[in-house]
Biotite code that builds the C-alpha atoms (Angstrom):
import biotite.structure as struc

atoms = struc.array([
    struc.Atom([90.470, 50.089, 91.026], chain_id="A", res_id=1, res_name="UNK", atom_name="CA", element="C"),
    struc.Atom([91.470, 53.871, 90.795], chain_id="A", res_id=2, res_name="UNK", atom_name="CA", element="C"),
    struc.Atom([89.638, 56.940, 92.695], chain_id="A", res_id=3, res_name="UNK", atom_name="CA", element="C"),
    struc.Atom([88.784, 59.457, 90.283], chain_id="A", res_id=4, res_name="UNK", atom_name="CA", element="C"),
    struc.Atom([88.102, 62.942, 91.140], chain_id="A", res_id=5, res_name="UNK", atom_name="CA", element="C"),
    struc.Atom([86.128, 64.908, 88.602], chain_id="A", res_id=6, res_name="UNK", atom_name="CA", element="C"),
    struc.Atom([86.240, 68.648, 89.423], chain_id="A", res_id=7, res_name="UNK", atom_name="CA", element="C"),
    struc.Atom([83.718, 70.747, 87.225], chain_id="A", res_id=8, res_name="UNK", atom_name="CA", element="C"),
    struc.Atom([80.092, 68.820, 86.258], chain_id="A", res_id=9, res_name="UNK", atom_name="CA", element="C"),
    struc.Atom([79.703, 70.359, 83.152], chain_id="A", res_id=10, res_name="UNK", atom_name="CA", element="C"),
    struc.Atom([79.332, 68.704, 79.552], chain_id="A", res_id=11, res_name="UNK", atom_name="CA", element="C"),
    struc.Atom([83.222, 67.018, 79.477], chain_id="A", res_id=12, res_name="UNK", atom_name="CA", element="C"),
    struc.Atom([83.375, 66.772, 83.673], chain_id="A", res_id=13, res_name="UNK", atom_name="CA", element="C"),
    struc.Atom([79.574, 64.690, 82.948], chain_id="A", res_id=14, res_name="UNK", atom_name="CA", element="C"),
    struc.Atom([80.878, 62.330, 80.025], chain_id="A", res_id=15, res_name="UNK", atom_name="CA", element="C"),
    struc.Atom([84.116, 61.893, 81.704], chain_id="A", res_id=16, res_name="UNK", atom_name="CA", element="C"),
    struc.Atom([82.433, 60.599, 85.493], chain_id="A", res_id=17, res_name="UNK", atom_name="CA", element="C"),
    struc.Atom([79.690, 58.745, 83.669], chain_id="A", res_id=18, res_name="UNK", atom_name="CA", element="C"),
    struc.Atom([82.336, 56.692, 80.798], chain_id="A", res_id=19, res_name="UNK", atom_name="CA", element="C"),
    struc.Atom([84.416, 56.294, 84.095], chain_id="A", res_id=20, res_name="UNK", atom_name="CA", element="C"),
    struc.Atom([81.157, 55.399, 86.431], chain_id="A", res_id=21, res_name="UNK", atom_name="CA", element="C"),
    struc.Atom([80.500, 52.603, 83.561], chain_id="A", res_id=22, res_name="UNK", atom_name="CA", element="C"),
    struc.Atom([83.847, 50.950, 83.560], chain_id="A", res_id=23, res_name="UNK", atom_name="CA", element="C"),
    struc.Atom([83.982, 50.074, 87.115], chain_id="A", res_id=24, res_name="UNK", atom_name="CA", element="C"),
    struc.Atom([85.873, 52.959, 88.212], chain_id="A", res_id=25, res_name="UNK", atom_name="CA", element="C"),
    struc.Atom([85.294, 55.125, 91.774], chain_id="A", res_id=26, res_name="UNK", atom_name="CA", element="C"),
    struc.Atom([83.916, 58.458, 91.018], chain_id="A", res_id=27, res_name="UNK", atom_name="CA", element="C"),
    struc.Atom([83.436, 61.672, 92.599], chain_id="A", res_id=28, res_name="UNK", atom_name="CA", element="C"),
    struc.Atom([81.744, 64.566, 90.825], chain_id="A", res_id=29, res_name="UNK", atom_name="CA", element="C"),
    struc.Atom([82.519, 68.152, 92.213], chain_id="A", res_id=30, res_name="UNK", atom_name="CA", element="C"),
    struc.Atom([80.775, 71.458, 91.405], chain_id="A", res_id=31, res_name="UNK", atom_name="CA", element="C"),
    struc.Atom([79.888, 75.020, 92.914], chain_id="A", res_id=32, res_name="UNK", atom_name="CA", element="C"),
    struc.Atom([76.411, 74.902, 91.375], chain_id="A", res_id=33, res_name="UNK", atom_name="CA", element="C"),
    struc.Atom([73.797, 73.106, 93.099], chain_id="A", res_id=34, res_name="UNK", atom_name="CA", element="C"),
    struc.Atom([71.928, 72.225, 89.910], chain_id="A", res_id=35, res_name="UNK", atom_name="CA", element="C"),
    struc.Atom([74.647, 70.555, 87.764], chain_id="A", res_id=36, res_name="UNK", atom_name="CA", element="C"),
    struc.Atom([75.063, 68.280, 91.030], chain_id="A", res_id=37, res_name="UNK", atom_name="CA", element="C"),
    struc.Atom([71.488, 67.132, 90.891], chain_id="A", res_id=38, res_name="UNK", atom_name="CA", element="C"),
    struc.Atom([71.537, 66.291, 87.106], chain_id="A", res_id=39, res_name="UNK", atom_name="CA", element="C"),
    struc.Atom([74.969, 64.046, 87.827], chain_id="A", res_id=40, res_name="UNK", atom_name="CA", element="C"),
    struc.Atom([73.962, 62.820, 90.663], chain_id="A", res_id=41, res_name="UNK", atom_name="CA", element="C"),
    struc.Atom([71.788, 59.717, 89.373], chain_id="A", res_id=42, res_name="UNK", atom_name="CA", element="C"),
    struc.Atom([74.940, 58.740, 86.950], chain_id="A", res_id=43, res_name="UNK", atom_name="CA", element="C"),
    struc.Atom([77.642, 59.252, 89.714], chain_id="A", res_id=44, res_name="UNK", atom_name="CA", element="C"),
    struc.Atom([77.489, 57.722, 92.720], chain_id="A", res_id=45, res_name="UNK", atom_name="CA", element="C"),
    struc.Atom([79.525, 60.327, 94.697], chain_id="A", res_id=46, res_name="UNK", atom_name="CA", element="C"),
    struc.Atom([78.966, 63.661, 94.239], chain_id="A", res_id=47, res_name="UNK", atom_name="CA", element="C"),
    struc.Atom([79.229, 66.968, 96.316], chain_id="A", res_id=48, res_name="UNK", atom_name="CA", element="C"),
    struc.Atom([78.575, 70.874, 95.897], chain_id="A", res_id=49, res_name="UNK", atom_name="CA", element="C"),
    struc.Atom([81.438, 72.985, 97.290], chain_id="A", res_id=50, res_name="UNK", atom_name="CA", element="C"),
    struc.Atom([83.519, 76.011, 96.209], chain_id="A", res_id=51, res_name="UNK", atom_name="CA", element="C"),
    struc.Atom([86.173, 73.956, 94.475], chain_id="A", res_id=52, res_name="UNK", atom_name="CA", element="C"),
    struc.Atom([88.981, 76.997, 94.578], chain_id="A", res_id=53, res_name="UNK", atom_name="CA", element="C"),
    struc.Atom([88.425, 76.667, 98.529], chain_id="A", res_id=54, res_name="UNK", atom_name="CA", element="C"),
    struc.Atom([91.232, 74.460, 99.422], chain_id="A", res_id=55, res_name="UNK", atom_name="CA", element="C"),
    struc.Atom([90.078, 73.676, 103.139], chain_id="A", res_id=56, res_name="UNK", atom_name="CA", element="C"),
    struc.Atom([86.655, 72.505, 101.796], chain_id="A", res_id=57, res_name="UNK", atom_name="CA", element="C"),
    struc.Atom([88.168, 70.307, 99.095], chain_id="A", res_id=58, res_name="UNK", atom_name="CA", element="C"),
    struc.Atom([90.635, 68.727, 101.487], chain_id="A", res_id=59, res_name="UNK", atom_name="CA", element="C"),
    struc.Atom([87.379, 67.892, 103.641], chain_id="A", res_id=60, res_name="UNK", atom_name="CA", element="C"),
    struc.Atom([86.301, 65.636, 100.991], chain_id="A", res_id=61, res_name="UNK", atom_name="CA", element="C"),
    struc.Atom([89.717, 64.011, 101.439], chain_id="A", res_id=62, res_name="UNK", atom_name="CA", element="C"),
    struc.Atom([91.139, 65.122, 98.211], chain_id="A", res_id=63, res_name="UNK", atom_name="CA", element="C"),
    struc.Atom([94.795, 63.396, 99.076], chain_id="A", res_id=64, res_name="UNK", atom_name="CA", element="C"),
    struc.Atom([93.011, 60.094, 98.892], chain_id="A", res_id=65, res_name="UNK", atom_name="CA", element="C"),
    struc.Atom([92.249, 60.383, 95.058], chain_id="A", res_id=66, res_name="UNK", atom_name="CA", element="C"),
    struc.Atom([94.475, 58.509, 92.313], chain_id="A", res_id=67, res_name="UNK", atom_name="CA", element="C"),
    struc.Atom([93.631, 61.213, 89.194], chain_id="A", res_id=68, res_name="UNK", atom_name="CA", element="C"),
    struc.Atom([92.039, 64.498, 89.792], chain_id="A", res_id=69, res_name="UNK", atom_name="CA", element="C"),
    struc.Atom([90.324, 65.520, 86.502], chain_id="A", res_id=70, res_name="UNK", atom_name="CA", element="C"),
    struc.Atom([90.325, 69.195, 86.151], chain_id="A", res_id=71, res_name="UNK", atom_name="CA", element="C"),
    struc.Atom([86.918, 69.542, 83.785], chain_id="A", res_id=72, res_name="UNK", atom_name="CA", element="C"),
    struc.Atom([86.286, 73.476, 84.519], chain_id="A", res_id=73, res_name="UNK", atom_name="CA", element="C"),
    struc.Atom([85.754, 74.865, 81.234], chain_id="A", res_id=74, res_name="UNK", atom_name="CA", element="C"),
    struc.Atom([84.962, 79.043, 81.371], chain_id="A", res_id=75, res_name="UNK", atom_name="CA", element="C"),
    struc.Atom([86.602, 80.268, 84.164], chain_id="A", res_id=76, res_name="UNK", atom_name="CA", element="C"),
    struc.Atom([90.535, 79.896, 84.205], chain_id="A", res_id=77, res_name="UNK", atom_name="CA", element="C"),
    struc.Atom([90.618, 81.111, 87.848], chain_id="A", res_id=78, res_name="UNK", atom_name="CA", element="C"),
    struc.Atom([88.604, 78.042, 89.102], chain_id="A", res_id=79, res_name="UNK", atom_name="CA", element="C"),
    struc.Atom([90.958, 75.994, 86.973], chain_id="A", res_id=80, res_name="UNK", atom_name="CA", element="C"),
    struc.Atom([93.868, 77.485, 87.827], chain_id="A", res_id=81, res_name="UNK", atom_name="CA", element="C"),
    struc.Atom([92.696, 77.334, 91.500], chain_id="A", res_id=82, res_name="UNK", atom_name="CA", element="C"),
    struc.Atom([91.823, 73.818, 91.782], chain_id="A", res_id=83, res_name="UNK", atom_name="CA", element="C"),
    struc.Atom([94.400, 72.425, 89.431], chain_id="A", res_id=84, res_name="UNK", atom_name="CA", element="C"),
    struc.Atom([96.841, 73.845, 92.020], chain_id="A", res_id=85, res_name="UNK", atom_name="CA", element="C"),
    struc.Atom([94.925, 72.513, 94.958], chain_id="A", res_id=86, res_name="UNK", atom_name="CA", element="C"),
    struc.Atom([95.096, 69.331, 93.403], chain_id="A", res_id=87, res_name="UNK", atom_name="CA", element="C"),
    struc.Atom([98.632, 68.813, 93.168], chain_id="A", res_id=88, res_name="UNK", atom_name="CA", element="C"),
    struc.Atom([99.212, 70.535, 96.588], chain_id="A", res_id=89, res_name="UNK", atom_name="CA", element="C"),
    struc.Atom([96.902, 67.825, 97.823], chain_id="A", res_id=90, res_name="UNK", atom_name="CA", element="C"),
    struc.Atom([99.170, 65.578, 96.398], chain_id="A", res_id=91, res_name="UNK", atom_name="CA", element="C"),
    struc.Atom([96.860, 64.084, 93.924], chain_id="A", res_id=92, res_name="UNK", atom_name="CA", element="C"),
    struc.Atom([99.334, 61.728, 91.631], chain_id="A", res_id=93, res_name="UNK", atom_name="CA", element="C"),
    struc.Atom([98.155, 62.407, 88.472], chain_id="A", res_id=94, res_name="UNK", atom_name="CA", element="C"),
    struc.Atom([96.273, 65.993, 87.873], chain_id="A", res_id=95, res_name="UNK", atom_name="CA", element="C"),
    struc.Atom([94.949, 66.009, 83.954], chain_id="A", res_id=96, res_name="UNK", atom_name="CA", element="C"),
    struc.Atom([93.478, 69.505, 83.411], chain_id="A", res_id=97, res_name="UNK", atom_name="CA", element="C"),
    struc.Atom([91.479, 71.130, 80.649], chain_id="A", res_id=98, res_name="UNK", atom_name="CA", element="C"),
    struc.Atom([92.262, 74.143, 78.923], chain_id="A", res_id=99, res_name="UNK", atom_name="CA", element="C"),
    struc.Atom([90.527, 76.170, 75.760], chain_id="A", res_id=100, res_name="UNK", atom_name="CA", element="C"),
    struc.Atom([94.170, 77.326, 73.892], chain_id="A", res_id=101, res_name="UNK", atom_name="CA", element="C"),
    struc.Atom([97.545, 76.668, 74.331], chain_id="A", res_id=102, res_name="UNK", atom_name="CA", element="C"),
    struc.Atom([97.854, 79.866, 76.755], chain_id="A", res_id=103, res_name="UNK", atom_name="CA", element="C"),
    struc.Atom([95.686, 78.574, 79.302], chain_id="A", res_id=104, res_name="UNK", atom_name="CA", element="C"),
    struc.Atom([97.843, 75.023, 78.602], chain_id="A", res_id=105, res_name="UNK", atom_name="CA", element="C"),
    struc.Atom([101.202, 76.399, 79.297], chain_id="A", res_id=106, res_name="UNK", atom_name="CA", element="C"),
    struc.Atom([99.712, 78.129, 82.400], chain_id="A", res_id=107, res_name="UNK", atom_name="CA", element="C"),
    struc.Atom([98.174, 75.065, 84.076], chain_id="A", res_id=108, res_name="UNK", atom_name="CA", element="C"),
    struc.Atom([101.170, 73.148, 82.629], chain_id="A", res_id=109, res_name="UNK", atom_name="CA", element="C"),
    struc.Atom([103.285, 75.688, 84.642], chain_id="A", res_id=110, res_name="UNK", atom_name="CA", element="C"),
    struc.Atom([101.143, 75.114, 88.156], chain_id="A", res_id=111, res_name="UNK", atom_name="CA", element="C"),
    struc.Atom([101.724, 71.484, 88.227], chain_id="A", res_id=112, res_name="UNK", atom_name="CA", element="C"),
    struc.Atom([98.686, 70.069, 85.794], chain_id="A", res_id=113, res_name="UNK", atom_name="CA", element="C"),
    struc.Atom([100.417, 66.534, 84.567], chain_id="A", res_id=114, res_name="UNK", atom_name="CA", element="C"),
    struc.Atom([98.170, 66.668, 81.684], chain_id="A", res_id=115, res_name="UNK", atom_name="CA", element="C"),
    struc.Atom([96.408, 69.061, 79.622], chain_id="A", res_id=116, res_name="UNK", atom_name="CA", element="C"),
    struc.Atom([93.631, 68.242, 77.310], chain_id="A", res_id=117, res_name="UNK", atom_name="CA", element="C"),
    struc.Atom([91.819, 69.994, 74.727], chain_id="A", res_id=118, res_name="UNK", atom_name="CA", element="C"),
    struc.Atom([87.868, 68.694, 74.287], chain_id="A", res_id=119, res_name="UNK", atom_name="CA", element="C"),
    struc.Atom([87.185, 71.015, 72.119], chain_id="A", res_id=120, res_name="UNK", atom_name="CA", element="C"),
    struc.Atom([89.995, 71.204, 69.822], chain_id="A", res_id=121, res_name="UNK", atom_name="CA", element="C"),
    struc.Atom([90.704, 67.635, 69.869], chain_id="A", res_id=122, res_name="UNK", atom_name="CA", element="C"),
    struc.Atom([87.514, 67.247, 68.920], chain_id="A", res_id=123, res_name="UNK", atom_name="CA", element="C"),
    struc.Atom([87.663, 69.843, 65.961], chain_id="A", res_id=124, res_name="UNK", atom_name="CA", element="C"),
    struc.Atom([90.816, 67.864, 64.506], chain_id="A", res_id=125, res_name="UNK", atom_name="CA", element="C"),
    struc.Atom([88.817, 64.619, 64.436], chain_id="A", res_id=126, res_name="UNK", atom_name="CA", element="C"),
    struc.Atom([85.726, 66.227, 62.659], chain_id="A", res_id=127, res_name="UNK", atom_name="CA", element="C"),
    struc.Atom([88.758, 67.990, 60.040], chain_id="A", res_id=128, res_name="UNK", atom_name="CA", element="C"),
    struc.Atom([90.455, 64.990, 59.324], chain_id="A", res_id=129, res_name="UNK", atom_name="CA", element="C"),
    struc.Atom([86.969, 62.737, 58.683], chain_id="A", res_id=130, res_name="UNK", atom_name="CA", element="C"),
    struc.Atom([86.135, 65.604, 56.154], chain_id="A", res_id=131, res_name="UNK", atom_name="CA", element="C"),
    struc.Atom([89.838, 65.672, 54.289], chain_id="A", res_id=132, res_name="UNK", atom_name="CA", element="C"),
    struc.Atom([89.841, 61.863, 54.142], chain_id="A", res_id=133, res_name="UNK", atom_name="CA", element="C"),
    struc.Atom([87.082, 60.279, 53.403], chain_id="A", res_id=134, res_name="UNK", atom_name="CA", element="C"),
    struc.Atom([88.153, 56.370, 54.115], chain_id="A", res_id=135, res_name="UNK", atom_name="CA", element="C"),
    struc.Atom([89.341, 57.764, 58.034], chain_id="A", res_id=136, res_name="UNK", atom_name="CA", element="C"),
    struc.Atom([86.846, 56.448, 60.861], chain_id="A", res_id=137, res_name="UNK", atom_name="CA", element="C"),
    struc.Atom([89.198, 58.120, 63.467], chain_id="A", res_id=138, res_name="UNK", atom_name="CA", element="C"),
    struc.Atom([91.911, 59.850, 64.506], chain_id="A", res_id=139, res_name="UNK", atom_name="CA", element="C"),
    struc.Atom([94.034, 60.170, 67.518], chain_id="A", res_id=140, res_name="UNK", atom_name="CA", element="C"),
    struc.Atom([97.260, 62.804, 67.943], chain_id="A", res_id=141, res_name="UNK", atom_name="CA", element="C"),
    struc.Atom([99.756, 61.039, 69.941], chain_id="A", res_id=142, res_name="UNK", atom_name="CA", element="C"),
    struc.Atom([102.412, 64.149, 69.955], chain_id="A", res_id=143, res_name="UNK", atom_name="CA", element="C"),
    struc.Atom([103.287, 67.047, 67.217], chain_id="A", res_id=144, res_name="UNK", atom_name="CA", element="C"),
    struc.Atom([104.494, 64.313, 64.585], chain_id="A", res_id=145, res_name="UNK", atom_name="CA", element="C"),
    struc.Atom([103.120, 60.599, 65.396], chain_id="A", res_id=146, res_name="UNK", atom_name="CA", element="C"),
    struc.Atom([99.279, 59.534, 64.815], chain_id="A", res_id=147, res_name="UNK", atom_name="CA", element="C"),
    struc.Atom([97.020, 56.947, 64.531], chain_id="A", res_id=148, res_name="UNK", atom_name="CA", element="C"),
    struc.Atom([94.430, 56.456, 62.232], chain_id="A", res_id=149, res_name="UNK", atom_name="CA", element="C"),
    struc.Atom([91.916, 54.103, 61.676], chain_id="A", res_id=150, res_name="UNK", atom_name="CA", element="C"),
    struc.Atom([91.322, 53.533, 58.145], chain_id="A", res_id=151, res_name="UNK", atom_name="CA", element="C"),
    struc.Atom([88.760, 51.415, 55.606], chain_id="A", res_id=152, res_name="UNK", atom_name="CA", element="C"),
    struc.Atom([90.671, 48.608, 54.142], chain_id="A", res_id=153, res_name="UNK", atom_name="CA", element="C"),
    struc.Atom([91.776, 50.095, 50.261], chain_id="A", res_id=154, res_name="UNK", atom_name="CA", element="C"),
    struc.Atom([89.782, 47.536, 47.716], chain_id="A", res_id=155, res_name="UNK", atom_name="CA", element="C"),
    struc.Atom([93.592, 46.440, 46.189], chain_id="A", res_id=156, res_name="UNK", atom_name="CA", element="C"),
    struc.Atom([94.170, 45.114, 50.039], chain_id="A", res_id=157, res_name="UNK", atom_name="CA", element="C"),
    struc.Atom([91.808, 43.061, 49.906], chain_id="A", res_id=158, res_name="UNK", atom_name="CA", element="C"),
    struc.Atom([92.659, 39.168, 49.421], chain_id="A", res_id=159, res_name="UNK", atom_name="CA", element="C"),
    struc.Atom([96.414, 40.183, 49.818], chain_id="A", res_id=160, res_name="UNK", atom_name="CA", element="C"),
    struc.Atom([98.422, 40.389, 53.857], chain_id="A", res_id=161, res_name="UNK", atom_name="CA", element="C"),
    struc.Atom([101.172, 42.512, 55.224], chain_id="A", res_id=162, res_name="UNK", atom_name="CA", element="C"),
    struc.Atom([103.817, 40.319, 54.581], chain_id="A", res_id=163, res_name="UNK", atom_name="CA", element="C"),
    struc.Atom([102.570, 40.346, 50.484], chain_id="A", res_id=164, res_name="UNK", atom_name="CA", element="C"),
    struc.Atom([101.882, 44.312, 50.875], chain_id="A", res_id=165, res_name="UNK", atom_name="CA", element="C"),
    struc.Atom([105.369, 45.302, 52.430], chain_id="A", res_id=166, res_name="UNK", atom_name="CA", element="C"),
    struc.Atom([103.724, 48.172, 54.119], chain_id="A", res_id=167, res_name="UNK", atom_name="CA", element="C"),
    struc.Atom([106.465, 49.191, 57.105], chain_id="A", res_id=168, res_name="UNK", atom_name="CA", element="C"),
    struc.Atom([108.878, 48.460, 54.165], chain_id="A", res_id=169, res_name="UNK", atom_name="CA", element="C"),
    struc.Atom([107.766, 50.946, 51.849], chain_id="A", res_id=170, res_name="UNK", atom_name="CA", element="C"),
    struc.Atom([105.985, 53.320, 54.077], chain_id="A", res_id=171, res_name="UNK", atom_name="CA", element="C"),
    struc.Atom([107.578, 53.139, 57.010], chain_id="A", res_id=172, res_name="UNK", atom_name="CA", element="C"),
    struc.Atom([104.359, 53.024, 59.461], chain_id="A", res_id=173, res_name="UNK", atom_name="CA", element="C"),
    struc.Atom([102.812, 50.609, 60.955], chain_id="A", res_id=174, res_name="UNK", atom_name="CA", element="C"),
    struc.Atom([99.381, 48.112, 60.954], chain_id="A", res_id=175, res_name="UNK", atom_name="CA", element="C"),
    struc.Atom([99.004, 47.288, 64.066], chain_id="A", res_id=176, res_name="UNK", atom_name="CA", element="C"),
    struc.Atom([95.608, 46.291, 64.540], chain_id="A", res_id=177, res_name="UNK", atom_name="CA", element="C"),
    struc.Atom([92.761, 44.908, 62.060], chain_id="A", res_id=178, res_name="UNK", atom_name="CA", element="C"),
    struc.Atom([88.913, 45.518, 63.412], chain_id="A", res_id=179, res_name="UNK", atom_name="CA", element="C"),
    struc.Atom([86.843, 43.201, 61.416], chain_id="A", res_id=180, res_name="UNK", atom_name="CA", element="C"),
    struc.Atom([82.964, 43.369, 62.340], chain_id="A", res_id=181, res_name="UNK", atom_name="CA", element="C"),
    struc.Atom([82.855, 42.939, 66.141], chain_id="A", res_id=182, res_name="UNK", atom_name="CA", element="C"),
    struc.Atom([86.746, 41.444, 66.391], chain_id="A", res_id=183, res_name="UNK", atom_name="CA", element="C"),
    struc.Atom([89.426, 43.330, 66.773], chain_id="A", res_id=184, res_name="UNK", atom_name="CA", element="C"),
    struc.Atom([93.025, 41.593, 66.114], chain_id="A", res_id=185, res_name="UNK", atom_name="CA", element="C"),
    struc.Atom([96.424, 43.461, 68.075], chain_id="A", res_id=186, res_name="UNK", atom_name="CA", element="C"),
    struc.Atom([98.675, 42.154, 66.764], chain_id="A", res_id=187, res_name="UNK", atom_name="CA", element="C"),
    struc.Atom([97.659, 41.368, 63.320], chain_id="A", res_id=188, res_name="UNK", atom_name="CA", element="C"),
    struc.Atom([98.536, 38.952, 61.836], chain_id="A", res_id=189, res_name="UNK", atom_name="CA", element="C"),
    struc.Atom([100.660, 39.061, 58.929], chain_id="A", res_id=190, res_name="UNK", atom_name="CA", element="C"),
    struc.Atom([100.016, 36.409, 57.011], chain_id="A", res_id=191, res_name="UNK", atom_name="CA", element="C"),
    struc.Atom([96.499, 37.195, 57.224], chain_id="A", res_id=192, res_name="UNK", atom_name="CA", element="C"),
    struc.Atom([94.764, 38.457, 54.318], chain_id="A", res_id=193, res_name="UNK", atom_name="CA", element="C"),
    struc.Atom([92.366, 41.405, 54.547], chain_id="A", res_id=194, res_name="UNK", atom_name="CA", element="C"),
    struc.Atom([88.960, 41.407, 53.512], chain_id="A", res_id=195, res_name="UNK", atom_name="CA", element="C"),
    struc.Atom([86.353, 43.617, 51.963], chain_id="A", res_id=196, res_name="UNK", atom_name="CA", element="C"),
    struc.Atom([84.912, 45.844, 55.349], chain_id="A", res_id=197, res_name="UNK", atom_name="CA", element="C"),
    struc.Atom([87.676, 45.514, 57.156], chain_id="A", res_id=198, res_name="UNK", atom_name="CA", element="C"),
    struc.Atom([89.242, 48.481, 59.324], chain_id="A", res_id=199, res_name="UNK", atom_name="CA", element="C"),
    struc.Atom([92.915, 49.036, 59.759], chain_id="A", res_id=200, res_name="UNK", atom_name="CA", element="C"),
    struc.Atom([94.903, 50.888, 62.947], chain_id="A", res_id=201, res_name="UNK", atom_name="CA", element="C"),
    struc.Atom([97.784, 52.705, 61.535], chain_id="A", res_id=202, res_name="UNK", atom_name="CA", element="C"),
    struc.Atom([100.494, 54.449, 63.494], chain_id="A", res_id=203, res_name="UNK", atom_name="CA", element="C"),
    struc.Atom([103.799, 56.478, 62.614], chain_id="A", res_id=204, res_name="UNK", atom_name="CA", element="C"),
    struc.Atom([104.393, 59.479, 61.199], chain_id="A", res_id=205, res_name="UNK", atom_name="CA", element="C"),
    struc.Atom([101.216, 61.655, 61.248], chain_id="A", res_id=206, res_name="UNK", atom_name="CA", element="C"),
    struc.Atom([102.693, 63.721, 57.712], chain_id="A", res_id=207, res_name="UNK", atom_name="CA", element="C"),
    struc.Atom([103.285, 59.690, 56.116], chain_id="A", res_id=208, res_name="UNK", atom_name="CA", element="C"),
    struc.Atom([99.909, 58.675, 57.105], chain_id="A", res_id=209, res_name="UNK", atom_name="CA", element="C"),
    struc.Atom([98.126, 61.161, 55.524], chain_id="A", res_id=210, res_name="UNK", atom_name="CA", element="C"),
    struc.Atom([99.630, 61.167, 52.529], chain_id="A", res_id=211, res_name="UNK", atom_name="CA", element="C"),
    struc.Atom([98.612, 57.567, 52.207], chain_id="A", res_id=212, res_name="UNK", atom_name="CA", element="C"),
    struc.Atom([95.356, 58.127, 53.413], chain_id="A", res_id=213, res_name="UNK", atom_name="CA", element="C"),
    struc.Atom([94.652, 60.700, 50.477], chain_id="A", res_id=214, res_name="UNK", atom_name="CA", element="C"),
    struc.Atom([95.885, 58.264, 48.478], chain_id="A", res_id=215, res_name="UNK", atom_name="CA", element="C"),
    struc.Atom([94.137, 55.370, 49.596], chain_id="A", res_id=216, res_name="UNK", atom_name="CA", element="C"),
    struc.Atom([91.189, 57.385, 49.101], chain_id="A", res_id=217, res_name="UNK", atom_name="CA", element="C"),
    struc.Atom([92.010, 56.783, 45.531], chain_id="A", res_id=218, res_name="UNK", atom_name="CA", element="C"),
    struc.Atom([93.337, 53.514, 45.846], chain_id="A", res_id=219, res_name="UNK", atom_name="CA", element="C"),
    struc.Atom([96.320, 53.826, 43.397], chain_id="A", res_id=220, res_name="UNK", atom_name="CA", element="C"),
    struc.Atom([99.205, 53.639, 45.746], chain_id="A", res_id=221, res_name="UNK", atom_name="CA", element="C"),
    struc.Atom([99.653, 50.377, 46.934], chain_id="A", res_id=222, res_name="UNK", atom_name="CA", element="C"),
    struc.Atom([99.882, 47.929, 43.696], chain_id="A", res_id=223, res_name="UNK", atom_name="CA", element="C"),
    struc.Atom([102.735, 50.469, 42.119], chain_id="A", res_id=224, res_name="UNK", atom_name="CA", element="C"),
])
């Protein structure tokens, strides 16, 4: 079991300690404001109020102990900056900060943040892509060119398998999972055939895979 230190008890710092909280994990919650404690504090089962850009008070809580420091600070880039660089002083392994643009990114990136995520953005490009394709259930952005999607099976899959399809053949990505109702298959297998309902995991090329999925949408593409 990891420690996890959540810095910032706002809206992403709250779903982050409580998905954490409910997979086993150790969680601490930190915040300056005395109220956003208090409405974490019955989902986390560590929390504390201090100045989080105060380094002496966040090494009292023992901040070198912690596995992953999650910078969650969302408005003010000073705090972030501030206790992303604490963090890392600290000598917190891992230090995964958030940031609002690709500025505040390269500037946390810059300070020693191991990760940088974008809630809000990432969150954007999942609502996009749902709209431009309507057979995608979700997305995920690996790096600036690879993807994977989870797709509705196309109805000319159905009763035929990967091995009759020729799919990395001809399209060069990958199926590598098959959710059907409450199973999930990784590997699949590919001799299996797919039925009706089914969801598919693609990865590879995020430019490939959409240009599939637009045509899946159609269904035309894969009996030519």
């Amino acid at each position: 079991m990891k420690q996890f230190i959540v810095i910032g008890g706002g809206r992403f710092g709250e779903a982050t300690a409580k998905t954490l909280t409910e997979s086993g994990q150790e969680v601490m919650v930190v915040d300056m404001d005395e109220d956003v404690i208090q409405q974490i504090s019955d989902k986390v089962e560590n929390t504390a109020i201090l100045n989080v850009t105060d380094e002496q008070a966040m090494k009292s809580i023992g901040l070198n102990n912690f596995d992953v420091a999650i910078v969650a600070i969302g408005g003010d880039l000073r705090a972030s900056i501030m206790a992303t660089l604490i963090a890392k002083e600290a000598g917190v392994p891992l230090v995964i900060s958030r940031a609002k643009d690709s500025l505040q990114a390269d500037v946390l990136k810059r300070i020693g943040a191991d990760r940088v995520v974008f809630p809000e953005s990432d969150m954007g490009v999942k609502i996009a892509k749902a709209l431009t394709f309507d057979n995608v259930v979700d997305f995920m952005q690996l790096d600036d060119t690879h993807s994977v999607f989870e797709v509705t099976v196309p109805k000319s899959w159905v009763g035929s398998n990967l091995i009759d399809l020729m799919v990395r053949d001809k399209y060069n990505i990958n199926v590598v999972g098959i959710k059907r109702g409450d199973t999930f298959q990784v590997p699949p297998s590919p001799s299996q055939n797919f039925e009706d309902g089914d969801i598919i995991v693609i990865a590879g090329q995020t430019k490939v895979i959409e240009e599939i999925a637009l045509l899946i949408s159609g269904d035309s593409y894969i009996k030519r």
